[in-house]
N, CA, C and O atoms as a Tinker XYZ file with bonds, in Angstrom:
   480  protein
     1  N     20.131000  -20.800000   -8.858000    73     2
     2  CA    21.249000  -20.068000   -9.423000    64     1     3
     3  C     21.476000  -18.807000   -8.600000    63     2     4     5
     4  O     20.555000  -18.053000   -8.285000    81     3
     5  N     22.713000  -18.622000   -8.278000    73     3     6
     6  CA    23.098000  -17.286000   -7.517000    64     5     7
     7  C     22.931000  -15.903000   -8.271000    63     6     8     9
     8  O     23.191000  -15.806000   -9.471000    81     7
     9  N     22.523000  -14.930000   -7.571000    73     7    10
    10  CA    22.708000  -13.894000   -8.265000    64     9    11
    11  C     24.206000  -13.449000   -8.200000    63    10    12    13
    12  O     24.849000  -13.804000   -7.212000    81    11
    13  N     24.902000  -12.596000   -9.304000    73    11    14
    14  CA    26.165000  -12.253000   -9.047000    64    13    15
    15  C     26.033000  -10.732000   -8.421000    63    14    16    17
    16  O     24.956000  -10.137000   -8.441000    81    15
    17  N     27.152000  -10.203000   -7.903000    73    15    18
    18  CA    26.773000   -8.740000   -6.823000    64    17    19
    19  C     25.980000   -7.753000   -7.723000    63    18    20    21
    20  O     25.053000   -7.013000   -7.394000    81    19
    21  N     26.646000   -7.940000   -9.109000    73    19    22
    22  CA    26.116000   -6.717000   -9.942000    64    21    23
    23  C     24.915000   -7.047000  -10.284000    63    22    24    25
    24  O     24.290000   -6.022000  -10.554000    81    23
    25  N     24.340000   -7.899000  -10.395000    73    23    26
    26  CA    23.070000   -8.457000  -10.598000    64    25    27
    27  C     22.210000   -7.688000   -9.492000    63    26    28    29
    28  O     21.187000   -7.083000   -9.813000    81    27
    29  N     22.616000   -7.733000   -8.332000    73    27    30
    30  CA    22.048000   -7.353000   -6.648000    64    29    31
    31  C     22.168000   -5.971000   -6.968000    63    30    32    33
    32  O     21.063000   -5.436000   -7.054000    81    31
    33  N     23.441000   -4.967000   -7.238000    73    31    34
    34  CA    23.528000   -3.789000   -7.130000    64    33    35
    35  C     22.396000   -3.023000   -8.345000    63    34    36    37
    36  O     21.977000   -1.903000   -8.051000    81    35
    37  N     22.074000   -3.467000   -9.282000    73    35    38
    38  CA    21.320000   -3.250000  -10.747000    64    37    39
    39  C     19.754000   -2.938000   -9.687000    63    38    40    41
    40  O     19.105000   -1.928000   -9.414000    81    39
    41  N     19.651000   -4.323000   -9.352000    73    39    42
    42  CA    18.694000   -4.757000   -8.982000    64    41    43
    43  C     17.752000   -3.317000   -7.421000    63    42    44    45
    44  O     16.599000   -2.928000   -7.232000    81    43
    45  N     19.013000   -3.066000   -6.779000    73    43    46
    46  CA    18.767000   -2.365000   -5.911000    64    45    47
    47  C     18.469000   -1.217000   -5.990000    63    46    48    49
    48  O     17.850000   -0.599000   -5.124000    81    47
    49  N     18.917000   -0.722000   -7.164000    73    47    50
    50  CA    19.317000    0.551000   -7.735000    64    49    51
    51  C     17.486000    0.869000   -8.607000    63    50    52    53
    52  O     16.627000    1.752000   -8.602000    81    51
    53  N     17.618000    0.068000   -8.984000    73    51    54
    54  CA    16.116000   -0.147000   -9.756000    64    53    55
    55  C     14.706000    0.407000   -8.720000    63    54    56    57
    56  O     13.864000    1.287000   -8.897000    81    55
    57  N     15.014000   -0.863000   -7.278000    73    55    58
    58  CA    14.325000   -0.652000   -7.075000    64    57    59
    59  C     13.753000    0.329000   -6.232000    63    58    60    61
    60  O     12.591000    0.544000   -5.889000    81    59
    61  N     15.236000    1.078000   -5.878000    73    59    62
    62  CA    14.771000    2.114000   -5.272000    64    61    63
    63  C     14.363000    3.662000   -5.866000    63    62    64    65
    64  O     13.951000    4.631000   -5.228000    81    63
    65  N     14.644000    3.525000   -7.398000    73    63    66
    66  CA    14.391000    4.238000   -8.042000    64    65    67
    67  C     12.390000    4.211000   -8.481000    63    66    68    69
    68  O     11.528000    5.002000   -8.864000    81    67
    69  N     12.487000    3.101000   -8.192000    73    67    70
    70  CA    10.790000    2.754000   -8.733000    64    69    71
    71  C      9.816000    2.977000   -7.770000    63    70    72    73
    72  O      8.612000    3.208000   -7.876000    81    71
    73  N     10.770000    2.833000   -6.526000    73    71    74
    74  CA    10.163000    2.902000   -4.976000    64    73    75
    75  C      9.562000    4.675000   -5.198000    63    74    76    77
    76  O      8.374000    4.960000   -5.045000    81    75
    77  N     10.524000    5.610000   -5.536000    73    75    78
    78  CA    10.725000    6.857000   -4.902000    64    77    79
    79  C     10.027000    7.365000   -6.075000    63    78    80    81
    80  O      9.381000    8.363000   -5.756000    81    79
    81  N      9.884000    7.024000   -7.497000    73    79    82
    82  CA     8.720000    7.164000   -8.599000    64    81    83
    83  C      7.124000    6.984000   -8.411000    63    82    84    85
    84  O      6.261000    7.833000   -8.636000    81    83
    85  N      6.970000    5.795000   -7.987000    73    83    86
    86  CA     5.563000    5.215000   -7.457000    64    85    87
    87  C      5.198000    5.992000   -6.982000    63    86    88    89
    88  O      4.287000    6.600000   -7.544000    81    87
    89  N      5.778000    6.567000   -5.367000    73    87    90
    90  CA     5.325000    7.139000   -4.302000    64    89    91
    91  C      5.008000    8.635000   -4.576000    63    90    92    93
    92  O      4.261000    9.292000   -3.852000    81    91
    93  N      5.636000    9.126000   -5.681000    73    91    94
    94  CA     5.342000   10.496000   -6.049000    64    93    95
    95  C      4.354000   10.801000   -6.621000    63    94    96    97
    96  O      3.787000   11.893000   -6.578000    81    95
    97  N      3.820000    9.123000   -7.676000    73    95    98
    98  CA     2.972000    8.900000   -8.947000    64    97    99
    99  C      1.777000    9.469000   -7.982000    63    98   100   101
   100  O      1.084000   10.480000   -8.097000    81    99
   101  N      1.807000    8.012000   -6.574000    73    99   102
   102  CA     0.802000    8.032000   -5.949000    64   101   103
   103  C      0.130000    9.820000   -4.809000    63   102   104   105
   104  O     -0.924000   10.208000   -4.306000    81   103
   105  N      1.212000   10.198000   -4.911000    73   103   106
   106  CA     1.018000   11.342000   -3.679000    64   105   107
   107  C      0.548000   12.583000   -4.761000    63   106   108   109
   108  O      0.060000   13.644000   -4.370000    81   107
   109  N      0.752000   12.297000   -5.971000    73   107   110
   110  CA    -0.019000   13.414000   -6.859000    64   109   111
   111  C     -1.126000   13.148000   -7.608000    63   110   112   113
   112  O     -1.511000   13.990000   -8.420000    81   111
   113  N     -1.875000   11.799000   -7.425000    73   111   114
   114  CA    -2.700000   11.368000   -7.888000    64   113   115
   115  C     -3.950000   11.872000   -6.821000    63   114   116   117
   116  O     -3.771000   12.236000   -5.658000    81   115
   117  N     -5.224000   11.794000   -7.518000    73   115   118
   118  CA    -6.251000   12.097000   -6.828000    64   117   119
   119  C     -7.138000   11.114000   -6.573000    63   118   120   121
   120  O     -8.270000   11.380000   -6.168000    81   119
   121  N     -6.702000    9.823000   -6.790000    73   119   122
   122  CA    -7.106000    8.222000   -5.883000    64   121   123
   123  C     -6.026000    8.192000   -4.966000    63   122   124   125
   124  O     -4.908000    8.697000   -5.072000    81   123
   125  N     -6.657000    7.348000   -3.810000    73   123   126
   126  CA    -5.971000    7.082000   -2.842000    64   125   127
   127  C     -5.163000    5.207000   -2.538000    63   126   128   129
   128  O     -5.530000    4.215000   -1.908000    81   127
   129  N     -4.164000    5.494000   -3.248000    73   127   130
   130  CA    -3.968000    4.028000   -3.480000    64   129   131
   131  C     -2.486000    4.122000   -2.543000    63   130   132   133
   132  O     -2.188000    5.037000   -1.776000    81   131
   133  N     -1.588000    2.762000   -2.888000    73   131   134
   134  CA     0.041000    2.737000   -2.850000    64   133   135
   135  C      0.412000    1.575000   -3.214000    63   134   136   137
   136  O      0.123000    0.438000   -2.844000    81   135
   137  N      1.400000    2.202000   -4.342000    73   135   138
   138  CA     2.433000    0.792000   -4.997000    64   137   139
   139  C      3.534000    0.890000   -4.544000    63   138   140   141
   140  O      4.172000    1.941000   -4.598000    81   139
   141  N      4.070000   -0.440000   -3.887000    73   139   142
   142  CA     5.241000   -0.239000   -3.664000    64   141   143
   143  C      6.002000   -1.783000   -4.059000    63   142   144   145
   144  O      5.443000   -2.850000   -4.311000    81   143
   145  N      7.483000   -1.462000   -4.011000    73   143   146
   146  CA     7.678000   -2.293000   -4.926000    64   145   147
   147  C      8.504000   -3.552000   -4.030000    63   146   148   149
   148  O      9.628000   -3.465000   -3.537000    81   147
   149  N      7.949000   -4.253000   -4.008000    73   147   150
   150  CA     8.528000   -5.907000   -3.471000    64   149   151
   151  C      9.498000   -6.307000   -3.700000    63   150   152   153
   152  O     10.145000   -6.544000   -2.680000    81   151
   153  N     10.106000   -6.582000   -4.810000    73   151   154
   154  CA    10.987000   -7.473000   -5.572000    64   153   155
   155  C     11.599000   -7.125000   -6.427000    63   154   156   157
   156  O     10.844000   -6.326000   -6.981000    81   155
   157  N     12.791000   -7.160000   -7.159000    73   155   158
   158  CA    13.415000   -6.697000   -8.511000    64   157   159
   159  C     13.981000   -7.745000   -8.416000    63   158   160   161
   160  O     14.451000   -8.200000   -7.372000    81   159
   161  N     14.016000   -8.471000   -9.951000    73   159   162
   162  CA    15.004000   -9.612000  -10.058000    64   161   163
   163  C     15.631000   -9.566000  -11.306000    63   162   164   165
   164  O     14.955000   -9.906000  -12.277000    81   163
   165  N     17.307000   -9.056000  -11.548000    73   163   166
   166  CA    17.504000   -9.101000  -12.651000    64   165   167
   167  C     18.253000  -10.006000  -13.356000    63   166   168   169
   168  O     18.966000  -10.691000  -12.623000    81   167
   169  N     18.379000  -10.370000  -15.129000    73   167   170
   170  CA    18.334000  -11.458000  -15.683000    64   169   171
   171  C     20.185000  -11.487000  -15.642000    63   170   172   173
   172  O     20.776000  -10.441000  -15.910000    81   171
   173  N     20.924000  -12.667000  -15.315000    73   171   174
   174  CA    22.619000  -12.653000  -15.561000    64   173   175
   175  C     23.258000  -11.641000  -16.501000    63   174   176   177
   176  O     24.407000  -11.259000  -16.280000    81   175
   177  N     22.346000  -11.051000  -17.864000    73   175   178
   178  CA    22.596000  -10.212000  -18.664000    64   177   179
   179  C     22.753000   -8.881000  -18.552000    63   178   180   181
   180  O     23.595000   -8.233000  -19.175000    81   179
   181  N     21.768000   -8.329000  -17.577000    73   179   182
   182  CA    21.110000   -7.471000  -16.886000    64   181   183
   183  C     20.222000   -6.913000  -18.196000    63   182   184   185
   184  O     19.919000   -5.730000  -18.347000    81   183
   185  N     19.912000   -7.856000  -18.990000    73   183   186
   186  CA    18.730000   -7.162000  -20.027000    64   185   187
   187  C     17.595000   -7.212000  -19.853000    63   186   188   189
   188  O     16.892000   -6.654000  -20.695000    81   187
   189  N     16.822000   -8.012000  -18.498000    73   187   190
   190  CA    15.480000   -8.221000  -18.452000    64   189   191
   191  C     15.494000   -7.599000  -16.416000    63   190   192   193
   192  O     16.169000   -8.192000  -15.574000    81   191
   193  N     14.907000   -6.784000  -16.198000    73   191   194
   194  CA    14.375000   -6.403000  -14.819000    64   193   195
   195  C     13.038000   -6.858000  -14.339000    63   194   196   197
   196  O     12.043000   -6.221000  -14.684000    81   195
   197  N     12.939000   -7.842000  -13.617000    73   195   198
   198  CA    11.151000   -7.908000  -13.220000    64   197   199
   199  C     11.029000   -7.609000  -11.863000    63   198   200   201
   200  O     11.592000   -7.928000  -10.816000    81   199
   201  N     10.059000   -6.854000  -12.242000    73   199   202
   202  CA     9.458000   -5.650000  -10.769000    64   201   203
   203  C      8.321000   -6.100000  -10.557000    63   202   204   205
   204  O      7.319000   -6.053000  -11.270000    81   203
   205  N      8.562000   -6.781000   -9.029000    73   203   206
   206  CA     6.861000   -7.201000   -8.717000    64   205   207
   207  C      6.456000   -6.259000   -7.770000    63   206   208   209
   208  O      6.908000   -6.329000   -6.626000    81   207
   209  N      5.626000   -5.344000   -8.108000    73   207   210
   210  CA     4.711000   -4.985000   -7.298000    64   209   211
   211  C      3.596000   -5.307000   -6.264000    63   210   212   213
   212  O      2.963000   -6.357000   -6.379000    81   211
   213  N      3.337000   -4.425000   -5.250000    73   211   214
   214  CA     2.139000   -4.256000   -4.479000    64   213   215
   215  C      1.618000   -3.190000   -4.407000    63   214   216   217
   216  O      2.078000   -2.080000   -4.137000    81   215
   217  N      0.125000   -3.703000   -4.781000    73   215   218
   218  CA    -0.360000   -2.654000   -4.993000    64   217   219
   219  C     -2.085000   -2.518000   -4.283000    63   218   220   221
   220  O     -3.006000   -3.276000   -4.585000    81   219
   221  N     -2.184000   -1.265000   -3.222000    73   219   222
   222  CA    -3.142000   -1.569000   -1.843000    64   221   223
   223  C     -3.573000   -0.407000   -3.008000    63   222   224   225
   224  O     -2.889000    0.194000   -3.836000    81   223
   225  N     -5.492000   -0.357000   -2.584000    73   223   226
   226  CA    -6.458000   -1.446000   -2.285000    64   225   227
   227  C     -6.142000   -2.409000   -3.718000    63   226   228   229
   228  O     -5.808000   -2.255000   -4.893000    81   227
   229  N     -6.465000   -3.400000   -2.832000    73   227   230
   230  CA    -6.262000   -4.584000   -3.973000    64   229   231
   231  C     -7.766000   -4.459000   -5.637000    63   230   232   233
   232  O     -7.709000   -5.066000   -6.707000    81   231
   233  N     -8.845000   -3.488000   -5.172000    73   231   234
   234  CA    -9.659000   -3.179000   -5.628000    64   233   235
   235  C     -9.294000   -2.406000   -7.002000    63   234   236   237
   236  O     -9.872000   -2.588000   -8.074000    81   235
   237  N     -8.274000   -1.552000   -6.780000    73   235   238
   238  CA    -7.059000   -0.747000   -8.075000    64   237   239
   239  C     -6.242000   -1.318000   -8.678000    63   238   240   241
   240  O     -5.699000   -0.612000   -9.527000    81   239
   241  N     -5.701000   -2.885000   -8.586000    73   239   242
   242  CA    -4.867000   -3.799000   -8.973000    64   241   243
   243  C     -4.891000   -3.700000  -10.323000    63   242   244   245
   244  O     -3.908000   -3.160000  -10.829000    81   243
   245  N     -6.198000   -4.271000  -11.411000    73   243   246
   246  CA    -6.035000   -4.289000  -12.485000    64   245   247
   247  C     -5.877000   -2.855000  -13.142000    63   246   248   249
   248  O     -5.084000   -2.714000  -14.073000    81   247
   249  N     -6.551000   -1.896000  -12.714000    73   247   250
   250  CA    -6.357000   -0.449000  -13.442000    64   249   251
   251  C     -5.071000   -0.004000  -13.084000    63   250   252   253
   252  O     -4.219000    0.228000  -13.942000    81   251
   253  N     -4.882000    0.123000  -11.956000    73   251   254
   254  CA    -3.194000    0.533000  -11.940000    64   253   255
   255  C     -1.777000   -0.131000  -12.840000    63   254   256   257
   256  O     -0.849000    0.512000  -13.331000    81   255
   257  N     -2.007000   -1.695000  -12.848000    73   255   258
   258  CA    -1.276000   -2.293000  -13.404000    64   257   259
   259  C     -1.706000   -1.910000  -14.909000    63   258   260   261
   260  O     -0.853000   -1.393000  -15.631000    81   259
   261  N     -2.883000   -2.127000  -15.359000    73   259   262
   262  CA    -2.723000   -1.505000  -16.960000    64   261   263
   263  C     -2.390000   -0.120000  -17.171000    63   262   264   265
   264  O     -2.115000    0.234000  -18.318000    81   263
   265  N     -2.374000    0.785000  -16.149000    73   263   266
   266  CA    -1.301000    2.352000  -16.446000    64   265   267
   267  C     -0.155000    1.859000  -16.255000    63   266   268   269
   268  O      0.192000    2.177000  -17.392000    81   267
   269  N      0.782000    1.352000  -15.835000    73   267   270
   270  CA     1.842000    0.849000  -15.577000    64   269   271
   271  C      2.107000    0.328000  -16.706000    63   270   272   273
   272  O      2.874000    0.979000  -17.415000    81   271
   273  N      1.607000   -0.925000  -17.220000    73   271   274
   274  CA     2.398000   -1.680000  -18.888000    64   273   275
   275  C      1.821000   -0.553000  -19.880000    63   274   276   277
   276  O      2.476000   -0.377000  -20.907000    81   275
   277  N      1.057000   -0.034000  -19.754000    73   275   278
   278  CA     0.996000    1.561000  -21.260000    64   277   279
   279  C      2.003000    2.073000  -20.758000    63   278   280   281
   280  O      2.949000    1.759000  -21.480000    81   279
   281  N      2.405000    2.803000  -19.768000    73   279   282
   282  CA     3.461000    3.573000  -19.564000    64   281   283
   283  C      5.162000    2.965000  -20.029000    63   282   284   285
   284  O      6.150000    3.623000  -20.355000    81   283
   285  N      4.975000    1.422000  -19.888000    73   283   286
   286  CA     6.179000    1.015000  -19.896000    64   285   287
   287  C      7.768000    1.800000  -20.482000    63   286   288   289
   288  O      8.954000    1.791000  -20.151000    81   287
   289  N      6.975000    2.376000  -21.443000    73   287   290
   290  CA     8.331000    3.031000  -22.253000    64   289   291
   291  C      8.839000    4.261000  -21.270000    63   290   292   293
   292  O     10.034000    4.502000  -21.441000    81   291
   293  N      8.343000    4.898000  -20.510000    73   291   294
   294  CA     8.266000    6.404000  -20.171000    64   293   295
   295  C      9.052000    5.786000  -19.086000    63   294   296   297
   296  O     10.162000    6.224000  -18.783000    81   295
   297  N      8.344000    4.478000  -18.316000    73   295   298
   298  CA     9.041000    3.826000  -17.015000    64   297   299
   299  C     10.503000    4.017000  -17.243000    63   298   300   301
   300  O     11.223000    4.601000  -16.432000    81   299
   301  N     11.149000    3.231000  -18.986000    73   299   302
   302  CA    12.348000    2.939000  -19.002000    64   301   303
   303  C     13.319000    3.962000  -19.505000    63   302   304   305
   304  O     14.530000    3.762000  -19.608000    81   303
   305  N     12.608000    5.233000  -19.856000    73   303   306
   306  CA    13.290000    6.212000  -20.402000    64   305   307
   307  C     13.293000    6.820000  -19.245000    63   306   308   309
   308  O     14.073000    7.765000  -19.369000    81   307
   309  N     12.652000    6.799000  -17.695000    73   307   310
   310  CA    12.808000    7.278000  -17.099000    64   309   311
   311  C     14.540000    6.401000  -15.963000    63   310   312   313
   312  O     15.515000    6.915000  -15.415000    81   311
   313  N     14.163000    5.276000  -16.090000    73   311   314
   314  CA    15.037000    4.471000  -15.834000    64   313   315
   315  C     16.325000    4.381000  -16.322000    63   314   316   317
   316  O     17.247000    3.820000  -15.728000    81   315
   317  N     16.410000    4.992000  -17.530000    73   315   318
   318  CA    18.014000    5.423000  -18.425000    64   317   319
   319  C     18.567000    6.120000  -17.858000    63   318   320   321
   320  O     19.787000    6.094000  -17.695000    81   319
   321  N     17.392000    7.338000  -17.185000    73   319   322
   322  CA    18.115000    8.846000  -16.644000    64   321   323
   323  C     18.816000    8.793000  -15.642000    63   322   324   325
   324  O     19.829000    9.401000  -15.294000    81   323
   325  N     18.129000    7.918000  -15.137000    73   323   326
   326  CA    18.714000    7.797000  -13.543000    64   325   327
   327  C     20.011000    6.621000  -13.805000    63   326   328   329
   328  O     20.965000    6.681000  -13.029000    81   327
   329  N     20.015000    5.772000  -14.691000    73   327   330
   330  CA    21.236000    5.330000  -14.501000    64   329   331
   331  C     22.148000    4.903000  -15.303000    63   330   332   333
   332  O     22.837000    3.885000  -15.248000    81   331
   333  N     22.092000    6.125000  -16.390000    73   331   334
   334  CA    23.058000    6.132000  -17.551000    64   333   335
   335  C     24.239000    5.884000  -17.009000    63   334   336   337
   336  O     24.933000    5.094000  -17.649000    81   335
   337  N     24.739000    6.358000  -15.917000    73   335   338
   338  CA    26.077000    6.696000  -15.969000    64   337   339
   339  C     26.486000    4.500000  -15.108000    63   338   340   341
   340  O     27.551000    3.926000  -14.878000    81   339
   341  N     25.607000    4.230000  -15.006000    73   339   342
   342  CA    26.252000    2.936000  -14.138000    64   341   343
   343  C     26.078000    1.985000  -15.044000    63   342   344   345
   344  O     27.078000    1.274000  -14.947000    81   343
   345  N     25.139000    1.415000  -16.161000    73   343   346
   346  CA    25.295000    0.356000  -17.022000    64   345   347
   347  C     25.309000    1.146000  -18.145000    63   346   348   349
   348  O     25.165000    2.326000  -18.462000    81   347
   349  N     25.678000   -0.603000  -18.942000    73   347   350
   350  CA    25.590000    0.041000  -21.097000    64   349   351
   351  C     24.250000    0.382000  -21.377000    63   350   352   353
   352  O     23.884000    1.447000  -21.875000    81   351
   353  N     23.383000   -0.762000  -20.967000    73   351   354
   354  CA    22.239000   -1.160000  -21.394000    64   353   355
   355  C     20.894000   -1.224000  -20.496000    63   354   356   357
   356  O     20.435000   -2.213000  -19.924000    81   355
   357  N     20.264000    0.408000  -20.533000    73   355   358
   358  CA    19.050000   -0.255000  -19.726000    64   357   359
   359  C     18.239000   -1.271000  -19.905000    63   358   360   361
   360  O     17.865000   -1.624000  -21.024000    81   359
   361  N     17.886000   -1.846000  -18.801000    73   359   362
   362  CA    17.224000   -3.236000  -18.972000    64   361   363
   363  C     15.955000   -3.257000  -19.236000    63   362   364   365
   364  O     15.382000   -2.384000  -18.584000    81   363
   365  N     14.679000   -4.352000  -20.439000    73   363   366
   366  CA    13.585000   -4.133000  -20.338000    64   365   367
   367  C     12.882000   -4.135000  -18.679000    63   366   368   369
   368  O     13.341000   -4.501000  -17.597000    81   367
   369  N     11.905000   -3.693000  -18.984000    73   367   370
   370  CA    11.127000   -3.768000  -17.614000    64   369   371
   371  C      9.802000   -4.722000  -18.193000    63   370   372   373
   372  O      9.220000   -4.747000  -19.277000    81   371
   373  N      9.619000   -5.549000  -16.809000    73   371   374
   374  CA     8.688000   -6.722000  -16.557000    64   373   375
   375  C      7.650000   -6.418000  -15.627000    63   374   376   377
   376  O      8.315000   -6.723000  -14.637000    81   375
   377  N      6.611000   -6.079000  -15.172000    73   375   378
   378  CA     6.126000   -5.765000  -13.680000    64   377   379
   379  C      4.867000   -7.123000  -13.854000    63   378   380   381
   380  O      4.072000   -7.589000  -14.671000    81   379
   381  N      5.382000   -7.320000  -12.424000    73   379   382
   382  CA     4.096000   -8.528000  -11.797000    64   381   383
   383  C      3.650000   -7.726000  -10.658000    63   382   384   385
   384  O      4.168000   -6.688000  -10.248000    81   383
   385  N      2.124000   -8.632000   -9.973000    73   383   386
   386  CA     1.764000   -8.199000   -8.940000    64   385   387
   387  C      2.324000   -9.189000   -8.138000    63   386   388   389
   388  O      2.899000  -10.138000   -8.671000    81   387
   389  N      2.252000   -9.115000   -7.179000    73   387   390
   390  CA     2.857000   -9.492000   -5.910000    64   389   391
   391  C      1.928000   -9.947000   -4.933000    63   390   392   393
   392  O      1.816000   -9.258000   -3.919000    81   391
   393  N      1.431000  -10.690000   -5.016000    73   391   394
   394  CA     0.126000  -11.451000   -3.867000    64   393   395
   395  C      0.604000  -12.127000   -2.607000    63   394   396   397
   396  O     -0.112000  -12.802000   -1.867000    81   395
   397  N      1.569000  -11.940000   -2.480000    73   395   398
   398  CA     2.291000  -12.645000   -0.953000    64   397   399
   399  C      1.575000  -12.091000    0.223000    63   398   400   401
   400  O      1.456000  -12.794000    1.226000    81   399
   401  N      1.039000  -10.768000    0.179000    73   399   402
   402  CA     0.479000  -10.470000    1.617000    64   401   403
   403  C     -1.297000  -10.750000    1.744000    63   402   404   405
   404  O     -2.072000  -10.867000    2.693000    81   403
   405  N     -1.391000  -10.772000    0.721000    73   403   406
   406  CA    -2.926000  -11.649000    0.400000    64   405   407
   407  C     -2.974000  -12.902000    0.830000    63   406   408   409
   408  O     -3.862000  -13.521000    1.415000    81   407
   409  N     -1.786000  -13.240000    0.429000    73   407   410
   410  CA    -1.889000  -15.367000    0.471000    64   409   411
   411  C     -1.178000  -15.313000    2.013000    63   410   412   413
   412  O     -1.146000  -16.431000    2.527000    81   411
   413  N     -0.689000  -14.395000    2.725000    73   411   414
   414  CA    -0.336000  -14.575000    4.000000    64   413   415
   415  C     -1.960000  -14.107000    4.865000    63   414   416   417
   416  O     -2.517000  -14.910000    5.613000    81   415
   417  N     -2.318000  -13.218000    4.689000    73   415   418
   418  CA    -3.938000  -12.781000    5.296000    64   417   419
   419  C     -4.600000  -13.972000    4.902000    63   418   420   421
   420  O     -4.558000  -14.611000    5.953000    81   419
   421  N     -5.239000  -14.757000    3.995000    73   419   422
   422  CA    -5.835000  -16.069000    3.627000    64   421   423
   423  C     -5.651000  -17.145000    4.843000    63   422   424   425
   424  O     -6.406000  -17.800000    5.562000    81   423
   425  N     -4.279000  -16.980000    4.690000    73   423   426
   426  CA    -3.494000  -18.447000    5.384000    64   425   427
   427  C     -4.023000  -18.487000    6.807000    63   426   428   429
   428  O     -4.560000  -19.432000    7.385000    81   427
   429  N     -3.717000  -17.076000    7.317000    73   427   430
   430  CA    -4.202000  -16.897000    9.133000    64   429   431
   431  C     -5.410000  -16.300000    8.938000    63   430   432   433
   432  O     -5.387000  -15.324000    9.688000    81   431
   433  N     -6.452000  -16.324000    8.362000    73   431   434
   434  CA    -8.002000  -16.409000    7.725000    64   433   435
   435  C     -8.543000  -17.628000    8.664000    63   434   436   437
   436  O     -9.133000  -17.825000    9.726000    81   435
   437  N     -7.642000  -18.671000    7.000000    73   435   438
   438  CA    -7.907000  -20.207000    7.606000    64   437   439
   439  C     -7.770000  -20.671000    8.967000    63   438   440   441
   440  O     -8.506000  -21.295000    9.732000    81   439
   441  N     -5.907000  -19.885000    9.081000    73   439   442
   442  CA    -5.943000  -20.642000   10.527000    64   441   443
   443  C     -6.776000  -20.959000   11.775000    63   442   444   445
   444  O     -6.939000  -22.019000   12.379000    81   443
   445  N     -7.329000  -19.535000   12.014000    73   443   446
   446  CA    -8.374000  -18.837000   12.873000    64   445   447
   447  C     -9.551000  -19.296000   12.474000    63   446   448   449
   448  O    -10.516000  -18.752000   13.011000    81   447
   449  N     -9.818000  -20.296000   11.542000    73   447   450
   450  CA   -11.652000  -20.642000   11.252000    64   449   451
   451  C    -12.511000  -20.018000   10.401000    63   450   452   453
   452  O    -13.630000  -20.258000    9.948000    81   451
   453  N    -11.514000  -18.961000   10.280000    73   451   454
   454  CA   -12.460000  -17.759000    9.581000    64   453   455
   455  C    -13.224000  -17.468000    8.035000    63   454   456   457
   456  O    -14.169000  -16.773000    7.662000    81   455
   457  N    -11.985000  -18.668000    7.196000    73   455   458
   458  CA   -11.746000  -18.854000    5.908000    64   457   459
   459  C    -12.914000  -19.868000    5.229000    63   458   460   461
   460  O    -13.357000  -20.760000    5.953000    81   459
   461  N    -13.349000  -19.760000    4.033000    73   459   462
   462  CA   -14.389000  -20.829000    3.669000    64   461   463
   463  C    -13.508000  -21.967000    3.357000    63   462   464   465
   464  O    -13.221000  -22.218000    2.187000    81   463
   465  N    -12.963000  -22.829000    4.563000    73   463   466
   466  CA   -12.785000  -24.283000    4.649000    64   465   467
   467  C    -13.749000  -25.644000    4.194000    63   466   468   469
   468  O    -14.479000  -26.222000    4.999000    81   467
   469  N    -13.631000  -25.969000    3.008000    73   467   470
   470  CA   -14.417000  -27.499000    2.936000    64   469   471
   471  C    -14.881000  -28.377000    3.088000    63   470   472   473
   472  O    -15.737000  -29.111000    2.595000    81   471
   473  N    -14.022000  -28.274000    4.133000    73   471   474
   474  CA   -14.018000  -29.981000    5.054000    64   473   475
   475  C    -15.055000  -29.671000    5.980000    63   474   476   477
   476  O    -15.717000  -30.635000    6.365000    81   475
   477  N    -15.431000  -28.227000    6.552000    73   475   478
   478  CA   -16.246000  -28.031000    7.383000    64   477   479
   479  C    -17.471000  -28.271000    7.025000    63   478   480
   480  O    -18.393000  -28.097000    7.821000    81   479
């Protein structure tokens, strides 16, 4: 199914808002991590936003992501502010992690021999 433009523009708007949030979260925090955000995909309605994250060291994954869904509400009241003036309805927020650059490091792991292969 296609996204429609406003779907894309919602979507962009989101995520650069979450981009430029994260990075502040992270630069005033006193761990040394970084989330940044991969993906926004929003629903034809624009009532559902899912934000997949990445989030380095992969070692902070689960603790970061559980500050993230407690925070959820603060996320979306922060998310109103910034874009009352362009929709009716801010959209819930969804966040996944994002393992694509893991499962790409794995892949050329394997390629190279390096990976615990089976067959070997």
């Amino acid at each position: 199914m296609n996204e429609s433009n406003r779907q894309r523009k919602v979507a962009q708007i989101i995520q650069e808002d979450f981009a430029e949030l994260f990075r502040k979260q992270a630069a005033e925090s006193a761990q040394n991590f970084l989330v940044s955000v991969s993906d926004v995909k929003v629903t034809p309605d624009l009532g559902i936003a899912k934000i997949h994250l990445s989030i380095f060291p992969t070692e902070l994954r689960k603790p970061i992501m559980k500050e993230i869904e407690a925070n959820k509400a603060q996320y979306r009241n922060y998310l109103g502010q910034k874009m009352a003036k362009q929709v009716r309805i801010i959209p819930d927020l969804a966040f996944y992690i994002d393992t694509t650059l893991d499962d790409v490091e794995r892949i050329e792991k394997e390629l190279k021999g390096e990976g615990d292969n089976p067959i070997l």
